[in-house]
C-alpha positions in Angstrom: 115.0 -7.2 114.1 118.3 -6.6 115.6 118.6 -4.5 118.5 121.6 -2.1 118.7 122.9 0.1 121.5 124.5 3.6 120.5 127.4 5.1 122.5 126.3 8.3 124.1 125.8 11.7 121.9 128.6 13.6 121.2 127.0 16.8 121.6 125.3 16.5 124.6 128.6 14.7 126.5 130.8 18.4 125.6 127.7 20.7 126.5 127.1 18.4 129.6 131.0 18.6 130.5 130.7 22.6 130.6 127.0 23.0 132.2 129.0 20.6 135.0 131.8 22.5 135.1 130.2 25.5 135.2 127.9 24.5 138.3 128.0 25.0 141.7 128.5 21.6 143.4 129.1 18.3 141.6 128.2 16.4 138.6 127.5 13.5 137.6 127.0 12.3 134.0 125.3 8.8 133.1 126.6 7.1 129.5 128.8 9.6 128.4 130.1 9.4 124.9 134.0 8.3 125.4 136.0 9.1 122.6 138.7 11.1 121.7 136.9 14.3 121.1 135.0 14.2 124.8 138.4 12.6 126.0 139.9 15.9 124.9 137.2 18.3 126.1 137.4 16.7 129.9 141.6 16.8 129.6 141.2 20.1 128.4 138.7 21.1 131.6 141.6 19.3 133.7 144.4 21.2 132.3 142.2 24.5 133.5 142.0 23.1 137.3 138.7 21.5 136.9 138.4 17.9 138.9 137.4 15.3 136.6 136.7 11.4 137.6 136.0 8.8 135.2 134.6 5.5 134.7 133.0 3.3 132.2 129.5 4.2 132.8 129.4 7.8 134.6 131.6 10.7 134.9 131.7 13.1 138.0 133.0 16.8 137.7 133.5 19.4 140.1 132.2 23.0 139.5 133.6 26.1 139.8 131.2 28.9 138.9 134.3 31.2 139.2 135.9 29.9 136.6 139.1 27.9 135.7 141.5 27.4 138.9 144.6 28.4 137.1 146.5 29.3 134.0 147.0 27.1 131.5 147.7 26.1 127.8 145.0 23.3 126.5 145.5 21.4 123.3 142.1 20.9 121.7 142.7 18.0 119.4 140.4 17.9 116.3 137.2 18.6 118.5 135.3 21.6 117.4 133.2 22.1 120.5 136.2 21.7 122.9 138.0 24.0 120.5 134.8 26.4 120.9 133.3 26.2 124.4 136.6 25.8 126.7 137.9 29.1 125.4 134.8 30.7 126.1 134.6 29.1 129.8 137.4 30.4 130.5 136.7 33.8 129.9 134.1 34.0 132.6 137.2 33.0 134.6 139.8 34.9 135.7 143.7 34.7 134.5 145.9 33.6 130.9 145.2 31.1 128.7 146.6 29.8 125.7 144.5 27.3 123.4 145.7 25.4 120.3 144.2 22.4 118.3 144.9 20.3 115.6 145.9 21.2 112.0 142.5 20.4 110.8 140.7 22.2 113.2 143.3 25.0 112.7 141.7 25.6 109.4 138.0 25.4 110.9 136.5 29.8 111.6 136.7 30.5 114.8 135.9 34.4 114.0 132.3 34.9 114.6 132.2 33.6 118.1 135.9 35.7 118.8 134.7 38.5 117.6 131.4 38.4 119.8 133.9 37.7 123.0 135.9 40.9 121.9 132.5 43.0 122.1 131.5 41.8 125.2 135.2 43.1 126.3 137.2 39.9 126.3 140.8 40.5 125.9 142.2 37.6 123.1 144.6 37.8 120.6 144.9 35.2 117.7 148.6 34.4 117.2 148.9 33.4 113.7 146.2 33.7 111.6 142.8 36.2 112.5 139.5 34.6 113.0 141.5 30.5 113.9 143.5 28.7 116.5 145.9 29.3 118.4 144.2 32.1 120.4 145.3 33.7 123.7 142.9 34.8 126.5 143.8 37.4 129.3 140.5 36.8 131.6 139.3 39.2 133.9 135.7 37.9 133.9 132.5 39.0 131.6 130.1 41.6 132.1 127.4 40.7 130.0 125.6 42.8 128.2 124.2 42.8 124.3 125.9 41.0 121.6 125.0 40.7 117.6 125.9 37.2 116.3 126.3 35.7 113.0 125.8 32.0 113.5 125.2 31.1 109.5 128.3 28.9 110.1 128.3 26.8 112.7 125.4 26.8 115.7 128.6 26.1 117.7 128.9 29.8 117.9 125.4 30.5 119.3 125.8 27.4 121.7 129.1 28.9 123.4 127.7 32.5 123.8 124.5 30.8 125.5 126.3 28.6 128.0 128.4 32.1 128.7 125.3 34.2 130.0 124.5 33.2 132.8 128.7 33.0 134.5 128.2 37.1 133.1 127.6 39.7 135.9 124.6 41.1 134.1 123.8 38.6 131.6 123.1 38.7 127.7 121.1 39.5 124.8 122.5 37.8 121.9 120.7 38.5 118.7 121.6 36.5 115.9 121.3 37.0 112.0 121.7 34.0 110.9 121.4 30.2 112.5 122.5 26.8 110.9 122.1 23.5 111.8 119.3 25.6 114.5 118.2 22.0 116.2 121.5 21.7 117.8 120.9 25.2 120.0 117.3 23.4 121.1 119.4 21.0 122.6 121.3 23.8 124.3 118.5 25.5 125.4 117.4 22.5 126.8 120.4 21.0 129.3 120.4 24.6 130.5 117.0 24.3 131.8 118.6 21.1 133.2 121.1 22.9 135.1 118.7 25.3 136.6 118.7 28.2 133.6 116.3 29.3 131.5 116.4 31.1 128.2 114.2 33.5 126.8 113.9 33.2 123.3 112.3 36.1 121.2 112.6 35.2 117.4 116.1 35.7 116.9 117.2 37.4 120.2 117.8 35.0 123.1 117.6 36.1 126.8 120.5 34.5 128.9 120.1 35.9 133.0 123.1 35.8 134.7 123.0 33.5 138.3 124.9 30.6 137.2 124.4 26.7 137.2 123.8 24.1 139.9 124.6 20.5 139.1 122.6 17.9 138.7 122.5 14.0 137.7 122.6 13.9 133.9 121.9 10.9 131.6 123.2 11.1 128.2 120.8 9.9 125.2 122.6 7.9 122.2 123.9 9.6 119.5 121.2 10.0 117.0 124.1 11.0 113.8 126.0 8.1 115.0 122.3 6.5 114.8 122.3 7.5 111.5 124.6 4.6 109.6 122.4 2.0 111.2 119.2 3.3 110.1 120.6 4.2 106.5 122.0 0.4 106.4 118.4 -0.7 106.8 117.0 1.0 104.7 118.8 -0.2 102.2 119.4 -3.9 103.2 115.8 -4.4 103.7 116.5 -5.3 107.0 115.3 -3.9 110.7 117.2 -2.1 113.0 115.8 -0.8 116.4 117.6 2.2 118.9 116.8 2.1 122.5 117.1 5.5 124.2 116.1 7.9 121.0 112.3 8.0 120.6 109.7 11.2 120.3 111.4 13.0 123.5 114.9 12.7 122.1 116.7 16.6 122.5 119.0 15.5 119.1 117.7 17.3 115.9 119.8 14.3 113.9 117.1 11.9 114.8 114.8 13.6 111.7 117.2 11.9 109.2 114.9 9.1 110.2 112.0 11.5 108.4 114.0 11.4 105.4 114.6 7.7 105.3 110.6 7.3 105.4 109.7 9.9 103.1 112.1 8.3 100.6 110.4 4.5 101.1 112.1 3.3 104.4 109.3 1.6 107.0 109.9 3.9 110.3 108.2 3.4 113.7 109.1 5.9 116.4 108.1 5.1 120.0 108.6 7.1 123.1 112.0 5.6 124.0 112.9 3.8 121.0 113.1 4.1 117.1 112.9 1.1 114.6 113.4 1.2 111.1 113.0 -1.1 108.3 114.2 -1.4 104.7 112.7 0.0 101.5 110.8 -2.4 99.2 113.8 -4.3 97.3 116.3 -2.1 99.7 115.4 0.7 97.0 114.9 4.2 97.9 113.0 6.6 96.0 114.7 9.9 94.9 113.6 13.6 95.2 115.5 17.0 96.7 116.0 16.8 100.6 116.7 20.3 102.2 119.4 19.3 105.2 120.4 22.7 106.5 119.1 21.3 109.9 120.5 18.0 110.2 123.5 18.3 107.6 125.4 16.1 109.7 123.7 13.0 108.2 124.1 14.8 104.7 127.0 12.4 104.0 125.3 9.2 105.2 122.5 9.7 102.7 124.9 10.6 99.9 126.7 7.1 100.9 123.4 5.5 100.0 121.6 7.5 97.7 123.0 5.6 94.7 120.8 2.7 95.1 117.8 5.0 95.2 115.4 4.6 91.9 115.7 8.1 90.8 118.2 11.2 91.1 118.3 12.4 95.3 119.9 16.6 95.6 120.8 17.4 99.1 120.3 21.0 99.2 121.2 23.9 101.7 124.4 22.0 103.4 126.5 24.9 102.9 128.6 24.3 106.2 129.4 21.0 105.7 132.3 22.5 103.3 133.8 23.8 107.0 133.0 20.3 109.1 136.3 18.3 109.7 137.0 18.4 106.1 134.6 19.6 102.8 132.6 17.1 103.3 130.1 17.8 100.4 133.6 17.5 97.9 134.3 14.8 100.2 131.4 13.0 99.1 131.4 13.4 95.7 135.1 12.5 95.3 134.1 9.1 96.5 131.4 8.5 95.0 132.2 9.3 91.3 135.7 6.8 92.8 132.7 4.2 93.3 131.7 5.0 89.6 128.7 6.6 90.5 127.4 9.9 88.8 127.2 13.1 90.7 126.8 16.9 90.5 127.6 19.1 92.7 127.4 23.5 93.6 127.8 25.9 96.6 125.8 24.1 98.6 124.2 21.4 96.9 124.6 17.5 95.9 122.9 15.5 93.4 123.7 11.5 92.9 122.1 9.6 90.1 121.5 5.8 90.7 124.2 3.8 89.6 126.0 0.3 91.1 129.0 1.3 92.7 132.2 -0.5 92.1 134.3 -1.1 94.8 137.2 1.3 95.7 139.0 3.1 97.9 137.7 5.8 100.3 139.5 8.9 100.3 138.3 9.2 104.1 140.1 13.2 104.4 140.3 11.9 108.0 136.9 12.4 109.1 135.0 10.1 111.4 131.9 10.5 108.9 132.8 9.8 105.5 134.0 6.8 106.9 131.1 5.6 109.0 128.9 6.9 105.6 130.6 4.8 103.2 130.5 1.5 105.5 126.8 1.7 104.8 127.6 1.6 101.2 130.0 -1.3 101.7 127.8 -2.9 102.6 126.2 -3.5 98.9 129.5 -3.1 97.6 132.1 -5.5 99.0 135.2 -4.5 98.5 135.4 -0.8 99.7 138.4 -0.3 101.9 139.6 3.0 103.4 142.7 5.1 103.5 142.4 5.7 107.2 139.3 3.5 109.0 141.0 4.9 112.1 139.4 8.3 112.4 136.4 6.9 113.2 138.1 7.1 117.1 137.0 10.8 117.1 133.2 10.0 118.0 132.4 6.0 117.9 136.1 4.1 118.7 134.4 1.2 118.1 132.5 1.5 115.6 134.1 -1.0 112.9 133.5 -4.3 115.2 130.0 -2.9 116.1 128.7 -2.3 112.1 130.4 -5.6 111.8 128.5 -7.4 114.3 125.5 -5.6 113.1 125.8 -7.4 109.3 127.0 -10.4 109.9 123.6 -10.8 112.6 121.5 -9.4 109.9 123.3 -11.0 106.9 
């Protein structure tokens, strides 16, 4: 059994940095994730007045429950929740803004959350093309009040409007139609209470009082997707693999890919702090259909392995990962059938059939998780290379030595 130690989540380092920001008083996070998405998301708070020091192991932020200290133009990069959130913070502030981001994330919808700001009377203006980046803000502040959201694309949307409520005078009601990926707004609700808010949550109509935030001393758990490609490359190495810091009390819904890996033959053992998992008989899954609506950020790791299950494995209800950093469901199916494999695909479906993949060359799209996915498969295929191994600096710099290390302990 090798141990291995997971930078810290993504998602909770950009929720943590605008809870912080947010909060009367100042922060400090423990273990942040340090990469150039949360990189972005604290320039982006520095480029709105917000003070920001940084070290290896903890980051400390300054609030300002009144909002952003002056105007400002922020370049988002490729990160979808610093693309998402810091426009929204600074509505509750007060003055112009101007945010852009990077071609890719140019092309990702930004119009269901806009359109909810717009209702809840914030002035913005997209400059080129409706409903995506670059967007212009003329804040004056937010009321509050009732709000009708369409979430069916990205929880992102649901997130933002929640950390919003409570820097409203009044507050909101946000009801929502519809609600992907719906374990990622648990982990929303959750920091809040952290930072002194609590949400009531009526079916599909959440309660956000107004009041604001106070800071706090946060730690920030490993990232359970970036979990993900170790656990997948036990299971089908036969080998062990054990995560401290992600066990039964972990906020991440990513962490139930772990569920998946057991219910298709993988040996899993979850602890209160710590997860361990061990390979399937022979490294060989079994197949069957996998709904991963929830959690379909780990849709492409089991696609990378599902060729050396014994039978056929669909992946069904992963819609929105055609709108992630690239379409990562075509994504995956390019490669695969590259790798020789055979695969099928619809709207919002995959299915792989067992095969032995030959090696090839990753058509990576530029996102962090095909190629993290397909190292897993690499790994029974030598010879896969990649067009750009780089990307992976978006959410795990370091990822390359680290998987490294990992095999040639295990190997």
């Amino acid at each position: 059994m090798t141990v291995v130690e997971i930078p810290g989540s993504k998602s909770v380092t950009a929720r943590a940095l605008f809870l912080a920001a947010a909060a009367e008083g100042t922060t400090t996070l423990l273990r942040p994730l340090s990469s150039d998405d949360t990189e972005g998301f604290a320039e982006g708070l520095t480029r709105l007045g917000y003070r920001v020091a940084r070290d290896e192991r903890e980051w400390r932020i300054e609030g300002r429950p009144q909002g952003p200290a002056t105007d400002a133009e922020v370049y988002c990069r490729d990160g979808a929740t610093t693309a998402r959130f810091l426009p929204t913070l600074a509505a509750a502030g007060h003055g112009s803004f101007r945010f852009d981001a990077s071609e890719q994330m140019r092309r990702r919808p930004l119009g269901p959350l806009t359109e909810a700001l717009r209702t809840l009377g914030v002035e913005l203006h997209h400059q080129e093309r409706e409903g995506h980046h670059p967007l212009r803000i003329e804040a004056r502040g937010v009321a509050g009040g009732e709000v009708t959201l369409d979430a069916g694309l990205s929880s992102q949307y649901l997130t933002a409007l929640l950390l919003l409520g409570p820097l409203t005078r009044q507050g909101l009601r946000i009801t929502v139609t519809d609600l992907v990926s719906a374990p990622y707004v648990e982990i929303t609700l959750a920091m809040m209470r952290s930072f002194g808010v609590r949400v009531e949550r009526d079916g599909n109509v959440f309660t956000v009082p107004p009041g604001g935030y106070r800071a706090t001393e946060y730690r920030v758990e490993p990232d359970a997707s970036t979990a993900s490609y170790f656990f997948a490359a036990a299971a089908v190495t036969g080998r062990e693999v054990t995560v401290p810091g992600l066990g039964r009390g972990a906020l991440q819904g990513d962490l139930r890919f772990v569920e998946v890996l057991e219910r298709l033959g993988a040996k899993v053992e979850l602890g209160a702090d710590r997860v361990t998992v061990g390979g399937a008989p022979g490294g060989r899954l079994t197949g069957g259909t996998v709904a991963m609506r929830d959690i379909s950020d780990t849709m492409p790791t089991l696609a990378a392995i599902a060729p050396f299950a014994t039978a056929p494995i669909r992946i069904v209800d992963v819609y929105n990962t055609r709108i992630k950093e690239c379409d990562r469901l075509d994504a995956c199916a390019e490669n695969l059938r590259r790798l020789g494999v055979d695969v099928a695909t619809g709207r919002d479906w995959i299915e792989i059939r067992p095969g032995t993949p030959q090696p090839a060359e990753i058509s990576t799209r530029g996102d962090h998780r095909i190629v993290m996915s397909f190292a897993v498969t690499g790994l029974r295929t030598p010879g896969i290379t990649f067009d750009d191994p780089g990307c992976v600096r978006k959410t795990f710099p370091d990822f390359h030595r680290a998987f490294a290390a990992w095999a040639d302990i295990e190997g």
